[in-house]
C-alpha positions in Angstrom: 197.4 -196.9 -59.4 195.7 -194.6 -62.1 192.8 -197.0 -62.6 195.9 -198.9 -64.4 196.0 -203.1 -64.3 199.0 -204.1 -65.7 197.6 -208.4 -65.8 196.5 -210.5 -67.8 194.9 -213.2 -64.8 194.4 -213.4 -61.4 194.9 -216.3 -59.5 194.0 -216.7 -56.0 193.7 -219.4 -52.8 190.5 -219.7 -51.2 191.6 -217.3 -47.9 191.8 -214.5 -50.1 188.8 -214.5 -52.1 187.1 -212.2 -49.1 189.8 -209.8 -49.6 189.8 -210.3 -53.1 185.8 -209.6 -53.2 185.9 -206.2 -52.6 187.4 -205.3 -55.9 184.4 -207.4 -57.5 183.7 -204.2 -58.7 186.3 -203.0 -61.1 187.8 -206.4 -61.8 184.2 -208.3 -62.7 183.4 -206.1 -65.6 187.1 -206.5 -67.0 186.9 -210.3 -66.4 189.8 -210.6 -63.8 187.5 -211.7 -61.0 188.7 -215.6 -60.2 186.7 -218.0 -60.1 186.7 -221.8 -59.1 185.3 -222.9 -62.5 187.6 -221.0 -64.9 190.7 -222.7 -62.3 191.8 -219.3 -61.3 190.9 -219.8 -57.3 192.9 -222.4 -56.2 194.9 -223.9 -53.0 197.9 -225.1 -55.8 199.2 -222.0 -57.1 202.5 -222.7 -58.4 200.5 -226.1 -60.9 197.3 -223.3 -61.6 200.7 -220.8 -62.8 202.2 -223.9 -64.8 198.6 -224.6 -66.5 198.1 -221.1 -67.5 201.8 -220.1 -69.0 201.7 -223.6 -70.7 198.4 -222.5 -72.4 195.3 -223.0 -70.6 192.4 -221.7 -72.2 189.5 -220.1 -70.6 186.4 -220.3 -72.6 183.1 -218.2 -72.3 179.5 -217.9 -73.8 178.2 -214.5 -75.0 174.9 -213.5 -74.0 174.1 -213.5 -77.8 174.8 -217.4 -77.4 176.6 -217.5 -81.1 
């Protein structure tokens, strides 16, 4: 893999997210880890696709707050 992810979102179903844990690690920092609040963990994946490629924002505060 050369440290190389080639995506721009992960989306996941609730059974996976223990899997999907593990690589907390090198997909938190990047801001690829899913999460139920930004829609990304979900049991619909083919609607959570459909939101996202139809433009679904994801918005987030900086520590700054500005």
């Amino acid at each position: 893999m050369k440290g190389d992810l080639d995506f721009d979102r992960l989306i996941a179903t609730p059974d996976m997210m223990p899997a999907i844990a593990k690589l907390g690690k090198v997909l938190g920092p990047r801001g690829l880890m899913p999460s139920p609040k930004s829609g990304t963990v979900t049991a619909d994946i083919k609607e959570a696709i459909d939101e996202f490629k139809k433009g679904k924002l994801e918005y987030r505060a900086d520590k700054s707050g500005i």
